[in-house]
DRENLUMPA-23250 format. One line per 4 residues: their letters; for each residue x, y, z of N, C-alpha, C. Coordinates in steps of 0.1 Angstrom, whole numbers. Example, Ala and Ser with C-alpha at 12.3 -4.5 7.8 and 13.67 -1.06 7.14 Angstrom:
# DRENLUMPA-23250
AS = 132,-57,78,123,-45,78,132,-33,78 ~ 128,-22,71,137,-11,71,129,0,79 $
***
This chain:
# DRENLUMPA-23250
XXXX = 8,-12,0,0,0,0,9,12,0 ~ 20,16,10,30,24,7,36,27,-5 ~ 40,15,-8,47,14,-25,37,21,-35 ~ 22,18,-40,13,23,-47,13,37,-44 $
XXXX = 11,44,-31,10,57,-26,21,64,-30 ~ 36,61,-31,47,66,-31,46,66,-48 ~ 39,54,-57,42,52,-71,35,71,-74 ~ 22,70,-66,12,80,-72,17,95,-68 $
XXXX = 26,98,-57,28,111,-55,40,121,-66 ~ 46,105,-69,54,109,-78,49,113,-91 ~ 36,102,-95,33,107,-114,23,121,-106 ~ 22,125,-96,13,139,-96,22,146,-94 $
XXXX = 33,146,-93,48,157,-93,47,161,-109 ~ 46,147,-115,53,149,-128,46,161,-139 ~ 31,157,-134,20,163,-142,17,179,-134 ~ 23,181,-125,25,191,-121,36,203,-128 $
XXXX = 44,194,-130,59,201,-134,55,205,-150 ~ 48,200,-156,47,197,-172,33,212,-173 ~ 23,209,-164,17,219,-164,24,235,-158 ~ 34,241,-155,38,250,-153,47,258,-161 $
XXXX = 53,241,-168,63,244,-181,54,251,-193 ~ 41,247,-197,29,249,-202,26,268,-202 ~ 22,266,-188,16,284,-186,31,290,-190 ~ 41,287,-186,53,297,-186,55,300,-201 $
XXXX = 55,287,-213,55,293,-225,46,298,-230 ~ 33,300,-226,25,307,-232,23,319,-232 ~ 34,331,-220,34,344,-213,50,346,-224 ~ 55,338,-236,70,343,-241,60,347,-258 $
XXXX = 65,363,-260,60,367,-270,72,364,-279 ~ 67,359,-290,71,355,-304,74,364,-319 ~ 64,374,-313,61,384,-324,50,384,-330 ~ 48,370,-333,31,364,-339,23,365,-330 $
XXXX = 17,378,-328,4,380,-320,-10,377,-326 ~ -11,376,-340,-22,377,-347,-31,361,-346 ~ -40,360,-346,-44,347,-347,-43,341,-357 ~ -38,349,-373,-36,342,-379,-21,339,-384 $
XXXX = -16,344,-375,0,338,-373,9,356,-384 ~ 2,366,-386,11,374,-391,19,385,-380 ~ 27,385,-385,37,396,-378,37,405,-370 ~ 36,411,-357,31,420,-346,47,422,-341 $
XXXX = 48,438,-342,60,448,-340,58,458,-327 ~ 65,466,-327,63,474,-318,64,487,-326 ~ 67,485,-336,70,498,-350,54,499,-361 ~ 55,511,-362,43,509,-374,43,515,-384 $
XXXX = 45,512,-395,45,523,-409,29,522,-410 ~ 26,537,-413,15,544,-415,15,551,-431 ~ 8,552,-439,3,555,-450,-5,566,-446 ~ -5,578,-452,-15,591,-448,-16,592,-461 $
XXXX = -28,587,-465,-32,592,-478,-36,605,-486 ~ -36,614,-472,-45,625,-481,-24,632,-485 ~ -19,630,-477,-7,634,-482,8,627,-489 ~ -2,613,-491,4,605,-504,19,607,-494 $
XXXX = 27,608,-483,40,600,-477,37,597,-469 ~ 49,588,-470,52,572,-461,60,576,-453 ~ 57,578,-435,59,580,-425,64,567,-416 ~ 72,565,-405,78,557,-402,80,557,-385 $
XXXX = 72,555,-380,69,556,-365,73,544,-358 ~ 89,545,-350,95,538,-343,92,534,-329 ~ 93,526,-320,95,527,-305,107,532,-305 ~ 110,535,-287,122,543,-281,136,536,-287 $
XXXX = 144,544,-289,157,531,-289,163,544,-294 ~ 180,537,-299,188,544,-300,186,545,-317 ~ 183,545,-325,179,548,-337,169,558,-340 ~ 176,568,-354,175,582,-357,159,579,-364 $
XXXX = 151,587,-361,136,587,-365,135,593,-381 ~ 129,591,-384,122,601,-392,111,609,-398 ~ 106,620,-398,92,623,-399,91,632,-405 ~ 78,634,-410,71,646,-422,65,653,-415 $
XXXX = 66,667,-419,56,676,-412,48,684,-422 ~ 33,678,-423,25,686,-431,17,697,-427 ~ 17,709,-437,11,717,-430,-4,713,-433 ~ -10,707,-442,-25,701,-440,-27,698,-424 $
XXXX = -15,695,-414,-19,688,-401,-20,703,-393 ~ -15,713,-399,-20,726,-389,-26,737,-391 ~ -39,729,-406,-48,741,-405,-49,745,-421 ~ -41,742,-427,-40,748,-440,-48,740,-448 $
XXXX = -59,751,-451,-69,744,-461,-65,743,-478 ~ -58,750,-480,-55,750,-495,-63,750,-505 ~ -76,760,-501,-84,759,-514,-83,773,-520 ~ -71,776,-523,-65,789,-532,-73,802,-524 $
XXXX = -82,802,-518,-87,813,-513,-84,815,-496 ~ -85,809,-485,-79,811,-471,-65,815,-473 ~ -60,821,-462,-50,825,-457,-42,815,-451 ~ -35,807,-459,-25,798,-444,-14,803,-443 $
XXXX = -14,818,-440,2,819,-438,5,813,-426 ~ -5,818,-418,-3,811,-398,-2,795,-402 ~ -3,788,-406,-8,772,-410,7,770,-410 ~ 13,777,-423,24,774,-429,36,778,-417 $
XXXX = 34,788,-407,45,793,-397,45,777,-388 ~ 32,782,-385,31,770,-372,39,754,-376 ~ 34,752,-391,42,737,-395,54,741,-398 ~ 59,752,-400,74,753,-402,84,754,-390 $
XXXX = 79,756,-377,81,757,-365,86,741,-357 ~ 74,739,-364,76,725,-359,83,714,-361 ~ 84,717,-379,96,709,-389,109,711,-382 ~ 111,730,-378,122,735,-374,133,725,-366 $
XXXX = 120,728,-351,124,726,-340,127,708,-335 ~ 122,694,-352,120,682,-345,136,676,-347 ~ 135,667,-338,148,661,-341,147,648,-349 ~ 160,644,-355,157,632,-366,154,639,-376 $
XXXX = 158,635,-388,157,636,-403,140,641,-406 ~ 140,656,-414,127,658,-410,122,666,-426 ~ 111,664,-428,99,666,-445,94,680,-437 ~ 95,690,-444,86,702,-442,78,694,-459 $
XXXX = 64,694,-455,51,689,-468,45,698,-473 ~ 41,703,-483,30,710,-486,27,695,-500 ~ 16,697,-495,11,683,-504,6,687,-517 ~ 2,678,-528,1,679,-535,-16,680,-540 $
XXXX = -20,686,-548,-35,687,-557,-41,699,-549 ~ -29,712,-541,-42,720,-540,-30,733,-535 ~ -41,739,-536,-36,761,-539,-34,764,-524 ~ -19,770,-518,-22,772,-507,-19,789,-509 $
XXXX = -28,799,-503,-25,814,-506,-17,818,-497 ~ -7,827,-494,6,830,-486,5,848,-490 ~ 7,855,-478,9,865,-477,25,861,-476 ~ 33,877,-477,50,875,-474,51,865,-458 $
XXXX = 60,857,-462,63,843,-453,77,838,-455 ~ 84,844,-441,95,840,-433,97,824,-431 ~ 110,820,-436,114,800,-433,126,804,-426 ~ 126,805,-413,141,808,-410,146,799,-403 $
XXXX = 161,795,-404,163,786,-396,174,796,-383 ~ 183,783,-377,190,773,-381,178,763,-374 ~ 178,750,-383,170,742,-378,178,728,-367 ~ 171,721,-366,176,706,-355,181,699,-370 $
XXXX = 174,691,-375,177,682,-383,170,686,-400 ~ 163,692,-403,152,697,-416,161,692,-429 ~ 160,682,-435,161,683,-445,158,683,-461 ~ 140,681,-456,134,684,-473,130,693,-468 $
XXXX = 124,702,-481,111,710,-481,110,705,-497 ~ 94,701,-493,86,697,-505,77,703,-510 ~ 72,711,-521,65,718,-525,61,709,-535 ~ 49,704,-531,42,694,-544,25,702,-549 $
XXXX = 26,706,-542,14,717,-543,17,730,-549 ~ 9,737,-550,8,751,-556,5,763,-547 ~ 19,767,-546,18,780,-536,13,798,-545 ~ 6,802,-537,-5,812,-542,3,825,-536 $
XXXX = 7,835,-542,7,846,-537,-4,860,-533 ~ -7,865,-526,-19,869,-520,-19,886,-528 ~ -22,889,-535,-26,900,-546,-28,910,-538 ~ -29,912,-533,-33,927,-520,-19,930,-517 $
XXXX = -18,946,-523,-4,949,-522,-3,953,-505 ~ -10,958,-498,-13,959,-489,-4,946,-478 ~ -7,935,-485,-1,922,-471,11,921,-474 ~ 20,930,-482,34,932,-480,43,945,-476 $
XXXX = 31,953,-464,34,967,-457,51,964,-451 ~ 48,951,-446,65,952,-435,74,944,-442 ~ 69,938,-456,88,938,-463,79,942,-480 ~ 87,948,-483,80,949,-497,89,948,-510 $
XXXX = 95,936,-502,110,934,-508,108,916,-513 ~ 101,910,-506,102,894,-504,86,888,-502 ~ 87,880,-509,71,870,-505,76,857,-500 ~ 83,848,-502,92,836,-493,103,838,-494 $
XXXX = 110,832,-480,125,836,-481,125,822,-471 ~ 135,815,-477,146,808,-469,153,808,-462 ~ 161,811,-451,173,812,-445,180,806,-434 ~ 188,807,-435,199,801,-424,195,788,-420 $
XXXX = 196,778,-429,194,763,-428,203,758,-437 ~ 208,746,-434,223,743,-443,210,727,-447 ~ 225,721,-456,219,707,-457,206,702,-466 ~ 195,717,-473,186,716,-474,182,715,-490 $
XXXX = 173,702,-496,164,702,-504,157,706,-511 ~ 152,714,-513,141,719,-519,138,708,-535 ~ 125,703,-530,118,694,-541,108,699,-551 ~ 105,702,-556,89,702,-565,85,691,-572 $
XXXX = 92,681,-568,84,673,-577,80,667,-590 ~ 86,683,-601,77,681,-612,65,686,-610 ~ 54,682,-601,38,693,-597,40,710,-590 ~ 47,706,-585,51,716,-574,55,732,-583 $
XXXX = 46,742,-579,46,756,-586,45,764,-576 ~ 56,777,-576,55,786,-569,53,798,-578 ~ 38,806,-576,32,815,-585,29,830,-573 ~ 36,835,-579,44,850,-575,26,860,-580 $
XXXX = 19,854,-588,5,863,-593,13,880,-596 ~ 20,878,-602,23,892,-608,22,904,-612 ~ 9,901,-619,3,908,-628,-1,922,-622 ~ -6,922,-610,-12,935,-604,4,941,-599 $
XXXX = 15,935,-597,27,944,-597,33,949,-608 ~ 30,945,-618,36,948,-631,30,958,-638 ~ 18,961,-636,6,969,-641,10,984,-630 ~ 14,982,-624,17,997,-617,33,1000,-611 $
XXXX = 42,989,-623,57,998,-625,56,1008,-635 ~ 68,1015,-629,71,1027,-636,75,1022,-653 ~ 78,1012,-651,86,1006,-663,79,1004,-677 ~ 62,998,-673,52,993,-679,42,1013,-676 $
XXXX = 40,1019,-667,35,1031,-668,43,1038,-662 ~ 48,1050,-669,57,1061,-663,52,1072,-655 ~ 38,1070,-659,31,1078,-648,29,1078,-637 ~ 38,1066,-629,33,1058,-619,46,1060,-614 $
XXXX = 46,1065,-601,64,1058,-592,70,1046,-594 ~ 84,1048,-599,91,1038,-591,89,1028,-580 ~ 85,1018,-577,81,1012,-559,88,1000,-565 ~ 92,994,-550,96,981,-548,85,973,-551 $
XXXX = 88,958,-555,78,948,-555,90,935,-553 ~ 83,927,-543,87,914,-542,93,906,-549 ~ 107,901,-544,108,889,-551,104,875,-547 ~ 98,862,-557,91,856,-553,93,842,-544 $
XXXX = 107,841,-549,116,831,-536,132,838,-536 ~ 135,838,-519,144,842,-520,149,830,-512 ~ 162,825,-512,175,814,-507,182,824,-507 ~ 184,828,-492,191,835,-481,201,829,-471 $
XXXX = 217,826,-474,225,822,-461,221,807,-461 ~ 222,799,-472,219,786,-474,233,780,-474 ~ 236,767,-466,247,764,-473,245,746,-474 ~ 253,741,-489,245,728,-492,231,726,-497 $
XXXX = 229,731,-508,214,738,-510,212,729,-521 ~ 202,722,-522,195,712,-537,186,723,-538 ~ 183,725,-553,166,732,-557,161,723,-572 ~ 154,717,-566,149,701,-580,136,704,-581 $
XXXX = 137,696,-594,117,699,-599,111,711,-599 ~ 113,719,-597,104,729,-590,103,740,-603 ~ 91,744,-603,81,756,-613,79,768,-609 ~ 83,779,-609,81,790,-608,77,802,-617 $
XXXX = 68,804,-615,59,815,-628,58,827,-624 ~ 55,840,-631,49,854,-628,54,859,-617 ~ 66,860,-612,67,867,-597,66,881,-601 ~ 61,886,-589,62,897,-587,73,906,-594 $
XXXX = 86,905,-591,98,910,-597,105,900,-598 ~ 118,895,-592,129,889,-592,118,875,-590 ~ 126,865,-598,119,847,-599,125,839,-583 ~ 136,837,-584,141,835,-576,157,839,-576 $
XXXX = 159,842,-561,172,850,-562,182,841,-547 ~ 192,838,-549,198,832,-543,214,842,-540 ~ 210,843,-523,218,852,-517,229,847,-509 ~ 240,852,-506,254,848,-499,249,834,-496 $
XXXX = 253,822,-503,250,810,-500,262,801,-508 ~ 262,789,-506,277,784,-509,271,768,-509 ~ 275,762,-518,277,750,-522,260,747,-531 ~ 260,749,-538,241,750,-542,243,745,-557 $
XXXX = 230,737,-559,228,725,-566,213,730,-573 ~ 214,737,-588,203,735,-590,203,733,-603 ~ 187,725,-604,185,716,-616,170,709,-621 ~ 169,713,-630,155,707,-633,144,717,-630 $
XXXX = 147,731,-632,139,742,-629,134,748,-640 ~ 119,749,-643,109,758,-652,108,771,-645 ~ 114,786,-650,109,797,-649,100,805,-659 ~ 90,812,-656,82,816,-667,74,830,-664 $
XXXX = 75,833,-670,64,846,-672,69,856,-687 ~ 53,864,-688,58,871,-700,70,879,-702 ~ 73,879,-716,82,888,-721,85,899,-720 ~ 72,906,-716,74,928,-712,66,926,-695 $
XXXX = 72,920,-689,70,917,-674,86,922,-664 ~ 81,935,-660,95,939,-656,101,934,-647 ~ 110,933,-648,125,933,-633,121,916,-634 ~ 113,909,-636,117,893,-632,126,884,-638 $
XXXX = 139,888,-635,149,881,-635,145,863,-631 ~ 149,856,-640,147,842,-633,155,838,-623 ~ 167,840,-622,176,831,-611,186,846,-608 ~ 188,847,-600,197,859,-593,204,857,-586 $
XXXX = 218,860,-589,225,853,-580,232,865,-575 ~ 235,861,-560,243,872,-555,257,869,-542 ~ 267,868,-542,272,869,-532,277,856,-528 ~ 276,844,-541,276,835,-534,283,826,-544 $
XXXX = 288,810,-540,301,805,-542,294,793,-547 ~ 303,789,-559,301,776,-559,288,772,-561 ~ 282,776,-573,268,771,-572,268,765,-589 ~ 260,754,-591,259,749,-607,244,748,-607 $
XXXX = 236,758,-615,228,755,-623,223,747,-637 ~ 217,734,-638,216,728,-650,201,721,-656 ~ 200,720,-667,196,710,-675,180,723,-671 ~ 180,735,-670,169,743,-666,162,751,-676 $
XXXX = 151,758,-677,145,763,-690,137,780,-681 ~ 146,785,-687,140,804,-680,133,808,-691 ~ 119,815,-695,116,824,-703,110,832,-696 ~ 113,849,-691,109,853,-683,111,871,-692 $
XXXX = 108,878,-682,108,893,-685,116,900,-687 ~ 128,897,-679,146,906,-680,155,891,-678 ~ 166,894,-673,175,884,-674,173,873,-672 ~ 178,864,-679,171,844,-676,182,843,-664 $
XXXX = 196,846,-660,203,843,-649,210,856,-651 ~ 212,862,-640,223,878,-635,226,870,-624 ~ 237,877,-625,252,871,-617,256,887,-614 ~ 256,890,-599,262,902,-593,274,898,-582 $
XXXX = 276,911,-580,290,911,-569,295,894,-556 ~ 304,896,-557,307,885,-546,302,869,-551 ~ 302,870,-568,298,856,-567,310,846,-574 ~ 314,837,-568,327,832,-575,323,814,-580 $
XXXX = 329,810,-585,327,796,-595,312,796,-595 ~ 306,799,-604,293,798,-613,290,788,-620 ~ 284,779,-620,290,766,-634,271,764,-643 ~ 270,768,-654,258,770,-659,258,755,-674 $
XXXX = 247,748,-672,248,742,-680,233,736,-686 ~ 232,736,-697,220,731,-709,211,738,-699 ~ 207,748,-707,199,762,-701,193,765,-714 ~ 180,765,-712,172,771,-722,169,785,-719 $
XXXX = 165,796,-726,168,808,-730,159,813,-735 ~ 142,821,-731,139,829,-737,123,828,-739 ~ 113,839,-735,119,852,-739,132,857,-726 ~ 131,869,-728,142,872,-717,155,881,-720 $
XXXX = 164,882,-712,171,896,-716,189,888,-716 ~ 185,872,-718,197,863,-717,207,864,-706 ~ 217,861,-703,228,855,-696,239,869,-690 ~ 235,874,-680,238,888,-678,250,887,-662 $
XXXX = 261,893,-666,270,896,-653,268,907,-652 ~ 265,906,-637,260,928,-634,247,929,-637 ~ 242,939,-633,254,948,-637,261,949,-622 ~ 276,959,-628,279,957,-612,288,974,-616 $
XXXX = 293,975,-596,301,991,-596,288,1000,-596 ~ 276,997,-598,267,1009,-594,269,1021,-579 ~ 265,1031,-586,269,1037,-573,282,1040,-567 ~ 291,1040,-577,309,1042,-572,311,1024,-560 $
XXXX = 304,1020,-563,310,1007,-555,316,997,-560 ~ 323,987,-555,334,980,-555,328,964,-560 ~ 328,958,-568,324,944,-566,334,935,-582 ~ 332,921,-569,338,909,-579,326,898,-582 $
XXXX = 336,889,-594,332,880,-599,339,873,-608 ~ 340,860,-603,353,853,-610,346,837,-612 ~ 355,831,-623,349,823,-624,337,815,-628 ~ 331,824,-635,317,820,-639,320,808,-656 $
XXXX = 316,803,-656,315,789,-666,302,789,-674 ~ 296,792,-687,288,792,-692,286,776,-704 ~ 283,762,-702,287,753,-710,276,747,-712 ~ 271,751,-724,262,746,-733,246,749,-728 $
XXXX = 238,760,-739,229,772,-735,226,769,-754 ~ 209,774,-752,201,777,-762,195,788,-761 ~ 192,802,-769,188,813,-764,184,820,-778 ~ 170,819,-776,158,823,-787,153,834,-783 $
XXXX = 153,844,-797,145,860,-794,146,869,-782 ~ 161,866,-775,163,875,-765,168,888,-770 ~ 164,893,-755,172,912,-759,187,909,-758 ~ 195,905,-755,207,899,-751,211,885,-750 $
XXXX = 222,884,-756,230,870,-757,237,866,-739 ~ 252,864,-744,253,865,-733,264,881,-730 ~ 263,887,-719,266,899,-715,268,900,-700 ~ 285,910,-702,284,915,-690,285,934,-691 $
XXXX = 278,938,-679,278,951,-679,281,955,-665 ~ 289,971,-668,293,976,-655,291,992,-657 ~ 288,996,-648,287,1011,-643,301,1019,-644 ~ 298,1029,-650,314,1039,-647,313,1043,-635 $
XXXX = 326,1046,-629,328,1051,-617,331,1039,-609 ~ 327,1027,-609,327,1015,-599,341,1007,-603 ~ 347,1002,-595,356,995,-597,357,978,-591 ~ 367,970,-593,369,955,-588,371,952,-600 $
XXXX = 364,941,-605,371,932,-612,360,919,-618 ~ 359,915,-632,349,902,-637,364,898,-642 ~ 364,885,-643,376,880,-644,375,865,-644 ~ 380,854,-656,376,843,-660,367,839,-658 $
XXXX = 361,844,-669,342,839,-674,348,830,-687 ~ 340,821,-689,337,813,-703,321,810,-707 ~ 323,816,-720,307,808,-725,316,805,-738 ~ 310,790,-737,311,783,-744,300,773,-749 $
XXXX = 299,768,-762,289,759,-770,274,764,-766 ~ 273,773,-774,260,780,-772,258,781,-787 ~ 244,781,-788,234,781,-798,223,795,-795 ~ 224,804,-807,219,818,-803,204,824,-818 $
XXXX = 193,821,-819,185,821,-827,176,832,-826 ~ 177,849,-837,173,858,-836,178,868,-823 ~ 191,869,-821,191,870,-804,198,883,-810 ~ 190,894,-800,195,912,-799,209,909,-792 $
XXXX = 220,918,-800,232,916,-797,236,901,-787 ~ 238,899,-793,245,882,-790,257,882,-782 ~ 266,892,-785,282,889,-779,282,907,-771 ~ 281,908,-758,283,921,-753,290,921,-742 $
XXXX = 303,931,-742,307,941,-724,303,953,-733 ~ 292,960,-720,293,968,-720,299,977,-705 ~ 308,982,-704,316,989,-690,311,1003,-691 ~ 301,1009,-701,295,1020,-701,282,1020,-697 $
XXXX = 277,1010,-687,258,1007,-687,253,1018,-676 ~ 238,1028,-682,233,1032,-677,221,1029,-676 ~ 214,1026,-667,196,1025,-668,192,1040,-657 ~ 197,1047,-661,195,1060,-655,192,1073,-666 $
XXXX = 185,1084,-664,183,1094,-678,191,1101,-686 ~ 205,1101,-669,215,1105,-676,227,1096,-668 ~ 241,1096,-670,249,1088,-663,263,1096,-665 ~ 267,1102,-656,281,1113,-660,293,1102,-665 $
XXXX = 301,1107,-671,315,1102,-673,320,1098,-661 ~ 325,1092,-664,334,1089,-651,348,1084,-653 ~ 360,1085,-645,374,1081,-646,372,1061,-641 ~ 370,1060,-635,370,1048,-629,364,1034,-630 $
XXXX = 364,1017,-632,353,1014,-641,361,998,-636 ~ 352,990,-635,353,977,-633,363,971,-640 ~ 372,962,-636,382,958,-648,374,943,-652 ~ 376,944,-668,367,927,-674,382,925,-680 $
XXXX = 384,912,-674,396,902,-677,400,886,-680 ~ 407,886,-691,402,867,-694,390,863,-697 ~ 383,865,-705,371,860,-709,370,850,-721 ~ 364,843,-722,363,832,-735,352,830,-735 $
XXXX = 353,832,-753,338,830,-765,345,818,-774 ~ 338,806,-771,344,796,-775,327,783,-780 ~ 330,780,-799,319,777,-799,302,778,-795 ~ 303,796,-801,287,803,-804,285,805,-821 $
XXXX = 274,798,-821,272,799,-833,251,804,-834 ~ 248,812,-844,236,813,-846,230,827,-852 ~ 224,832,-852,220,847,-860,218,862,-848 ~ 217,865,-856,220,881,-850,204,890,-853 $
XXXX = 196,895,-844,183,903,-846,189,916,-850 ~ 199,924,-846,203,935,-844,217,936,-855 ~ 219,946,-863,230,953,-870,243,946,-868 ~ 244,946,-852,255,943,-840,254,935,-836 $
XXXX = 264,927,-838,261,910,-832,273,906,-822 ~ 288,916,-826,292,913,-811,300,928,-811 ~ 293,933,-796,299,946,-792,309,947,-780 ~ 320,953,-781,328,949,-767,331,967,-766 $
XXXX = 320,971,-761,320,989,-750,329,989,-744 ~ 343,990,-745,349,988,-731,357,1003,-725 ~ 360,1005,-711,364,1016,-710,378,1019,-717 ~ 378,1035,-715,392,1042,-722,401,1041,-711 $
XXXX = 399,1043,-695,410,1041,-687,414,1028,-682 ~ 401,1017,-684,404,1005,-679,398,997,-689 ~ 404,994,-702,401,987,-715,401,972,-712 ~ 388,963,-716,386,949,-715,403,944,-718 $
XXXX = 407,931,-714,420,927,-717,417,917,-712 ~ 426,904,-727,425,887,-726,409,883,-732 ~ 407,890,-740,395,885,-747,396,876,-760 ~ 391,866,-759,393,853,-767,381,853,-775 $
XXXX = 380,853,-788,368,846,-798,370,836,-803 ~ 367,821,-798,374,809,-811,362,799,-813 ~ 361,802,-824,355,790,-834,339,797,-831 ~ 339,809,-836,324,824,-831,318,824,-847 $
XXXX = 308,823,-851,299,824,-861,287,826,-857 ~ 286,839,-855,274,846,-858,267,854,-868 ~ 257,851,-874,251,858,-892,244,869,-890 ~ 246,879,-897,236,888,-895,239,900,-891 $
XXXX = 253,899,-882,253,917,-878,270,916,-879 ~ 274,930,-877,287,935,-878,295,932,-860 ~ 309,935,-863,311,933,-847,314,949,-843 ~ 319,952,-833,315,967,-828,325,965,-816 $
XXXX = 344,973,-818,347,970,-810,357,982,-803 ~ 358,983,-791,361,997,-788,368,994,-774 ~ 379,999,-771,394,999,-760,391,982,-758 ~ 396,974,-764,394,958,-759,406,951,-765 $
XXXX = 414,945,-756,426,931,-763,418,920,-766 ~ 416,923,-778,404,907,-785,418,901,-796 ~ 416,883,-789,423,875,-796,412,866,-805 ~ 412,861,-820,408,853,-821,415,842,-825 $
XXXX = 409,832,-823,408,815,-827,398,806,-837 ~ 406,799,-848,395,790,-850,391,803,-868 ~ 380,797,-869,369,810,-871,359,814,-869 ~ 363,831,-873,357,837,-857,347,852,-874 $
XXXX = 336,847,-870,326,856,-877,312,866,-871 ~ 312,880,-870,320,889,-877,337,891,-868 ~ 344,895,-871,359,900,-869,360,914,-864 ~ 364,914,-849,366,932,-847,376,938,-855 $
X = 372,952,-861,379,957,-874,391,959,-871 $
***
């Protein structure tokens, strides 16, 4: 009877031990929480459809996040008529201030209207800004009382993106500034008007995809900024549309524009003071006032520019080919430019320095005058609108010097050449006399 009793305490040990082993595996998570055996994380990729990106929401750990900030999430209705300038601060604030790799969004399929609007950094981490949508400028001259200089400005953020997409349009609505320059009615004052994007103190700057139409004045103008990447840019607006320069460059280093298409109102790219290695390539041209250095020395002041690269440009029915101009009285220095392999069809003076430029009624003589030095015209070939197809104005006390023409065929006009060291190369059509 002992033996039986001792058999039984033991097999109730056993079935004891086997049921605890039981509960204990059923409390160890696997990952497969689902009952149908699929995958359960502690991470979740989310899909937000109304703003078409793929967002990526991690648990805590030592790995860099990353996130989009839409302004659809703070208010901005986008139906071309509301105001989201507040929408657009508040989500820019937020992009500013996140840490981890960060999307400032404006989404795509709708009008957002923007009075003048401040992007200023330095930010934490920000490295797109996506413009897939269509930003609206707000037509009331009135909502640019406190800058009447700027409608968006960029600044002091390095590292940064700028996308369009291809959809993505920034529309400057022009028209009611253009209708009351002095330029278009003389009866009207002189006034400032906006330029429509300004890239302010950028450094490492992409500008891709992106469409810009009708600004106000200047298209976009890119200020003391250094290392900048742009490409794949549509600028547009009409032909007798004043001061909208398409790309403006000022003060700044190292920048390559390419593969881009300007037809705009005055210059398709000006290049002023303080800007050194320029690098310009497969650029469409026109309408527009073409390919302009300067003007610069306005106002008895001092300014450079070295280095500019002009390599491979098409430029139809412009007022100007490519050209630099400088103010008398100003001094410094333009100093190794190249345009090269350019294609020039109907184009108003094609080949120009002028070191005598006045856009003033009258402009005195002056002793003193920018020095233009080392330049090369190398492979332009195409027709001439104007008499003059290559004019080199240069001053009598500081005469252009190291001017190169090789392998220049242009039809249609005479050359026009005055205090300049012009060498040619190749053949070179028309010939300074």
């Amino acid at each position: 009877m002992a033996r039986c009793c001792g058999s039984l305490a033991i097999l109730l040990c056993v079935l004891l031990m086997l049921t605890c082993c039981q509960a204990l595996s059923s409390n160890v998570d696997d990952g497969y929480g689902h009952e149908d055996g699929s995958f359960e994380s502690d991470s979740l990729i989310k899909l937000n459809n109304d703003d078409d990106v793929l967002t990526l929401k991690s648990s805590d750990g030592p790995t860099t996040e990353s996130s989009t900030v839409s302004v659809s999430n703070f208010g901005a209705k986008g139906d071309g008529k509301t105001d989201d300038s507040q929408a657009f601060k508040k989500a820019w604030k937020k992009a500013c201030s996140t840490n981890g790799v960060t999307t400032f969004l404006i989404p795509k399929g709708k009008t957002y209207l923007l009075k003048s609007t401040r992007f200023r950094g330095p930010c934490k981490s920000l490295r797109s800004f996506q413009i897939l949508g269509t930003l609206s400028a707000s037509t009331k001259r009135s909502d640019y009382s406190n800058d009447k200089n700027h409608w968006l400005i960029l600044e002091d953020v390095n590292n940064l993106s700028i996308d369009g997409g291809s959809a993505g349009i920034v529309d400057g609505n022009g028209k009611i500034w253009w209708q009351n320059s002095c330029k278009i009615d003389e009866s009207k004052p002189c006034t400032k008007a906006p330029t429509a994007l300004t890239l302010y103190n950028l450094k490492s700057l992409n500008v891709k995809n992106l469409r810009v139409r009708n600004a106000q004045q200047i298209q976009i103008s890119i200020e003391k900024c250094n290392n900048v990447n742009v490409t794949n840019v549509k600028i547009t607006a009409p032909g007798d549309s004043p001061n909208t320069d398409g790309i403006h460059i000022v003060a700044t280093k190292n920048i390559q524009i390419s593969n881009s298409d300007i037809g705009t109102g005055d210059d398709c790219i000006s290049i002023e003071d303080g800007s050194q290695n320029v690098q310009i390539k497969d650029l469409t041209c026109g309408p527009g006032h073409g390919i302009s250095i300067g003007s610069l020395g306005d106002d008895n002041s001092k300014a450079y520019v070295s280095g500019v690269n002009v390599d491979g440009a098409t430029l139809s029915e412009t007022d100007n080919g490519v050209r630099i101009k400088t103010y008398q009285g100003g001094s410094g220095t333009a100093k190794n430019i190249k345009f090269q392999n350019i294609r020039m069809e109907k184009v108003k003076n094609p080949i120009i320095i002028d070191q005598n430029y006045c856009d003033k009624d009258k402009c005195e003589q002056q002793e003193s005058a920018v020095q233009v030095n080392n330049v090369l015209y190398r492979n332009i070939k195409g027709t001439s609108a104007t008499d003059v197809a290559i004019n080199f104005n240069c001053s009598e006390k500081y005469p252009c010097q190291s001017i190169v023409l090789e392998n220049v065929n242009i039809k249609g006009g005479k050359a026009s050449c005055k205090n300049v060291n012009v060498k040619d190369k190749g053949t070179v059509s028309p010939k300074c006399p």
